[in-house]
Backbone bond lengths (Angstrom), bond angles and torsions (degrees), N, CA, C in turn:
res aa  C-N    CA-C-N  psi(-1)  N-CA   C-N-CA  omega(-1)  CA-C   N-CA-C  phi
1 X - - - 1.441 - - 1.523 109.04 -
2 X 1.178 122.42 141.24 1.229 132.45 172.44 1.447 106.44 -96.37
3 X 1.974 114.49 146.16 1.365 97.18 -157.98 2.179 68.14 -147.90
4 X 1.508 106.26 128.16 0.950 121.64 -178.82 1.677 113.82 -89.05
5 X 1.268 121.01 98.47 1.460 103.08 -174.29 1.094 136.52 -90.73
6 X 1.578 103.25 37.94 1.665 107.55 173.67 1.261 119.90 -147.64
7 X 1.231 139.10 172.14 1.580 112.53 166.22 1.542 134.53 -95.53
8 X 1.902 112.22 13.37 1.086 114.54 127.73 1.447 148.97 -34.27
9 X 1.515 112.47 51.50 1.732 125.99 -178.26 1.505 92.60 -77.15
10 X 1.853 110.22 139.08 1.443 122.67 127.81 1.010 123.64 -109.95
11 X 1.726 109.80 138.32 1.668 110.53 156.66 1.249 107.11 -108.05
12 X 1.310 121.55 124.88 1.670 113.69 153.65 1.061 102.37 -92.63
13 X 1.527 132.37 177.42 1.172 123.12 131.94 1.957 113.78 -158.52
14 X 1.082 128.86 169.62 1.422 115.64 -163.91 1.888 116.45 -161.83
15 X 0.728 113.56 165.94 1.630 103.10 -179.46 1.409 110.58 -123.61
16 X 1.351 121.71 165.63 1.654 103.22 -167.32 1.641 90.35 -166.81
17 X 1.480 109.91 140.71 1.176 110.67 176.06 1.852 112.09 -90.70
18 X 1.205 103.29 131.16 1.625 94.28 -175.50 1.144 100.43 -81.61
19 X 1.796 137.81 -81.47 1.403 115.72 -169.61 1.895 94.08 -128.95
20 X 1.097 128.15 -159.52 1.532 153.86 147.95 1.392 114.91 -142.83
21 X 1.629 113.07 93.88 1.456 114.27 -167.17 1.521 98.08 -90.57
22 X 1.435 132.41 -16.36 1.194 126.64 -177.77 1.060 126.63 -63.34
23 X 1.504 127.93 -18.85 1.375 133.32 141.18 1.231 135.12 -56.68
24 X 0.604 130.91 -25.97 2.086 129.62 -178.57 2.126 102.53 -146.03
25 X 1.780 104.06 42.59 1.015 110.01 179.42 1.658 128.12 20.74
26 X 1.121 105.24 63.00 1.699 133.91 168.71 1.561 106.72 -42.93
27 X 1.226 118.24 168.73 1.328 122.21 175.83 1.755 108.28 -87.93
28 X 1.284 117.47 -33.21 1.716 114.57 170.39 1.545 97.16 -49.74
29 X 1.130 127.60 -78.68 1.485 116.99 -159.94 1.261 112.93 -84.09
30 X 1.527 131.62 4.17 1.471 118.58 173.26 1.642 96.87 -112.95
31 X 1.319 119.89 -44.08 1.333 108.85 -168.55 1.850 125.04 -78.70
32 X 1.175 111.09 -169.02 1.486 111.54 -177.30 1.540 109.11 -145.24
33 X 1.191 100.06 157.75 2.127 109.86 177.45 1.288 101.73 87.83
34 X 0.972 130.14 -175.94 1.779 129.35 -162.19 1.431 103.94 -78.89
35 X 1.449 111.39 139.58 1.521 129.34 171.69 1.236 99.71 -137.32
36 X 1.508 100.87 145.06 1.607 108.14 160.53 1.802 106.53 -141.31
37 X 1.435 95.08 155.13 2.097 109.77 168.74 1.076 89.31 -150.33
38 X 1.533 80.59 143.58 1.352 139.10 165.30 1.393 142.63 -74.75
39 X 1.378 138.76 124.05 1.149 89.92 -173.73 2.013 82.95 -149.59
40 X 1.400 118.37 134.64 1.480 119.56 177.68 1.688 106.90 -64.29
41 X 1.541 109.85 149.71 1.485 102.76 158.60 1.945 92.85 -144.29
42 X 1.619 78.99 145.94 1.590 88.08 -174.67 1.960 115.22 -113.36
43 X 1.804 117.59 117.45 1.206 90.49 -178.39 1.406 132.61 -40.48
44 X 1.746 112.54 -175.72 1.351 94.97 150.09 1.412 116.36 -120.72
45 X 1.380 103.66 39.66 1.591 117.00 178.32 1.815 102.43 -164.65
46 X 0.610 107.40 141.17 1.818 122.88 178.44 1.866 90.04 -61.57
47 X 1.418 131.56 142.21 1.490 142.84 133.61 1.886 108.43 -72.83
48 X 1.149 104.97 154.63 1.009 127.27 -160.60 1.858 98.73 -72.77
49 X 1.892 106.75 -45.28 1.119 116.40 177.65 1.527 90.40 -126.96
50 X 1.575 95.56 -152.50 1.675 107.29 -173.15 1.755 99.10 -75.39
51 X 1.101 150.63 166.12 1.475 152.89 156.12 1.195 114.01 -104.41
52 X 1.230 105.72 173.56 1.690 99.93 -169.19 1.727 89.06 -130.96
53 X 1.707 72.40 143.54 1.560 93.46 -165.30 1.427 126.80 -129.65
54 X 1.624 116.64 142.53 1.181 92.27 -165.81 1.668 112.36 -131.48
55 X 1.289 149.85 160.54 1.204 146.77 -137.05 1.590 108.50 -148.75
56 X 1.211 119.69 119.10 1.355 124.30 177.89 1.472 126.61 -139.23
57 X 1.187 116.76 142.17 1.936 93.32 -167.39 1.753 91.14 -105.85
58 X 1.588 92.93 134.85 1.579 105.50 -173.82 1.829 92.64 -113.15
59 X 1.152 123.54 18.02 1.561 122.88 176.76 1.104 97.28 -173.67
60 X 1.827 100.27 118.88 1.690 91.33 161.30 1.894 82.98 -137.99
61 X 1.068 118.16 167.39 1.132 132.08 156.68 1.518 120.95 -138.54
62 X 1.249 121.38 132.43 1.799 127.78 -141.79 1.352 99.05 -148.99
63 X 1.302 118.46 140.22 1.489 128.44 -178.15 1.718 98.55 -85.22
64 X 1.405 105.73 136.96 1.888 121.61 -165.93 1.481 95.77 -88.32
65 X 1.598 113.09 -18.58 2.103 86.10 173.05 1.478 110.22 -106.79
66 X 1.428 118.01 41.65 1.302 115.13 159.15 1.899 109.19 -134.96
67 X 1.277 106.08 -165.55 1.301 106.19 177.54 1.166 118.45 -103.69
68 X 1.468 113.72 132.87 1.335 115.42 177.59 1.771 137.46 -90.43
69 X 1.201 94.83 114.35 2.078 116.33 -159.77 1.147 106.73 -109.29
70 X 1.190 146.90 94.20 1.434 156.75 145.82 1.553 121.46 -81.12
71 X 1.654 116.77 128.09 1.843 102.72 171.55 1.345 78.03 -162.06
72 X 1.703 84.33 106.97 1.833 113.12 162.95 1.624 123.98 -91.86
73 X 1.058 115.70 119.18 1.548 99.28 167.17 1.522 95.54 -150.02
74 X 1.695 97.61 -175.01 1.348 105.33 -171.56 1.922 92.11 -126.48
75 X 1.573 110.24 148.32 1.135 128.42 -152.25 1.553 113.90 -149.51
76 X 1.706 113.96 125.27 1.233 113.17 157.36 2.109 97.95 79.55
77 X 1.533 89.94 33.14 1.659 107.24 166.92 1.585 121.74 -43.09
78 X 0.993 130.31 111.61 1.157 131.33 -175.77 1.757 120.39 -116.17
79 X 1.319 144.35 148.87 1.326 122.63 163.44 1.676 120.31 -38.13
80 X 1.450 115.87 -32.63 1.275 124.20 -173.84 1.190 127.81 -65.16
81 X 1.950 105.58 -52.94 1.351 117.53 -151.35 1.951 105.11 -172.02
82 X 1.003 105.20 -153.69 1.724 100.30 169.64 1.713 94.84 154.57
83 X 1.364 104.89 166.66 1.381 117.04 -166.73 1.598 110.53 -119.97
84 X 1.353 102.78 134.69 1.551 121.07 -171.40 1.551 83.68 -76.55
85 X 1.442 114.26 163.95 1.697 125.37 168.85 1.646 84.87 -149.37
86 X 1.379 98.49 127.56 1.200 96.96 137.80 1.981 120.15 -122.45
87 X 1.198 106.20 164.75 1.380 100.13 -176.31 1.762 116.79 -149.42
88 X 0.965 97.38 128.65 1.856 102.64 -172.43 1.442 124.42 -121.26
89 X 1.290 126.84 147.44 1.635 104.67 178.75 1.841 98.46 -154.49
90 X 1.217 93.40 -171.34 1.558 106.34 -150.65 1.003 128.64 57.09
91 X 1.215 112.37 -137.09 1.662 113.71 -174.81 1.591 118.50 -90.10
92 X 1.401 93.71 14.06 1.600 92.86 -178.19 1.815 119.68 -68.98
93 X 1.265 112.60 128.71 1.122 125.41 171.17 2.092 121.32 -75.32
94 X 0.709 108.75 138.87 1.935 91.57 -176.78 1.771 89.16 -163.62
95 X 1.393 108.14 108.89 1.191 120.34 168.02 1.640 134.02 -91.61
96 X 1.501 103.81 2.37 1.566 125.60 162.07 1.366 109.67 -172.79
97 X 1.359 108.26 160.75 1.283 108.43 156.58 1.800 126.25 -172.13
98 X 0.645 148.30 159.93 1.625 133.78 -136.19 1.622 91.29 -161.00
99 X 1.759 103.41 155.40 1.819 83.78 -147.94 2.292 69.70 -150.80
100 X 1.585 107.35 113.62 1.585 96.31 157.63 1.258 106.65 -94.75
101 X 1.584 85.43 164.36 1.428 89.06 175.13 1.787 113.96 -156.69
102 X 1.283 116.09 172.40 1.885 110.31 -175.93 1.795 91.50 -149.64
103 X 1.639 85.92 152.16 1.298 104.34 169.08 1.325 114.62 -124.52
104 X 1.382 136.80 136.75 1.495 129.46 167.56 1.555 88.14 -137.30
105 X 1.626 88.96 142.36 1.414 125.53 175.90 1.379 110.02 -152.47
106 X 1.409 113.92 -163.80 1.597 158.35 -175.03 1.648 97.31 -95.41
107 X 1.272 114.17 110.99 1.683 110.10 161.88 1.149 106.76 -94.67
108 X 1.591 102.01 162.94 1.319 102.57 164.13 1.503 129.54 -91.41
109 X 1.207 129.62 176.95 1.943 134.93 -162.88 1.238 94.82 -125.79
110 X 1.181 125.28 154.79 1.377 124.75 149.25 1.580 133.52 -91.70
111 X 1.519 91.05 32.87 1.574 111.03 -159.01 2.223 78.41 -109.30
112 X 1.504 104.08 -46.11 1.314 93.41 -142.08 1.826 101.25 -63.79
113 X 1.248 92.86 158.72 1.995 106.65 171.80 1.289 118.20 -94.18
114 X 1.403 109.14 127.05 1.387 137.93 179.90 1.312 110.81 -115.53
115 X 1.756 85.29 109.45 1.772 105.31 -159.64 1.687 90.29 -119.32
């Protein structure tokens, strides 16, 4: 558990489209066997430490004669920013998909000391 010890809380949080391969035949919707993208997100304020973050897909669109495989997370947390992954495999087809997401942490003060 993460335990915030002040009442300096941030939430950001934001939604972001990762790709639409169904247009210019991408490897999500044309290819097969495990794929993954990436995609950076940058605060718009520094956290004090890393925040905890969380990842949800609010758009996916998926071809109905295959199986549908989604694994979202968020990766490589930083005070700054951190990276959405998504990752799919088999025969799943996925011709978009769009991923929100929030961070809450510890901000920083301009009170605190940096020793």
């Amino acid at each position: 558990m993460k335990k915030l010890s002040t009442h300096r809380i941030g939430v950001e949080q934001g939604d972001s489209t990762l790709f639409s391969d169904f247009q210019d035949g991408g490897e999500m919707w044309t290819g097969t066997g495990p794929r993954e993208r990436r995609k950076r997100v940058a605060f718009s304020e520094a956290f004090a430490q890393p925040p905890s973050v969380q990842c949800s897909l609010s758009m996916w669109d998926m071809a109905q004669a295959s199986n549908q495989r989604a694994d979202i997370s968020a990766e490589s947390v930083t005070e700054k920013g951190f990276e959405i992954v998504f990752r799919t495999w088999g025969d799943t087809r996925v011709a978009r998909a769009r991923v929100a997401w929030m961070a809450i942490g510890e901000l920083a003060h301009e009170d605190d000391w940096q020793v």
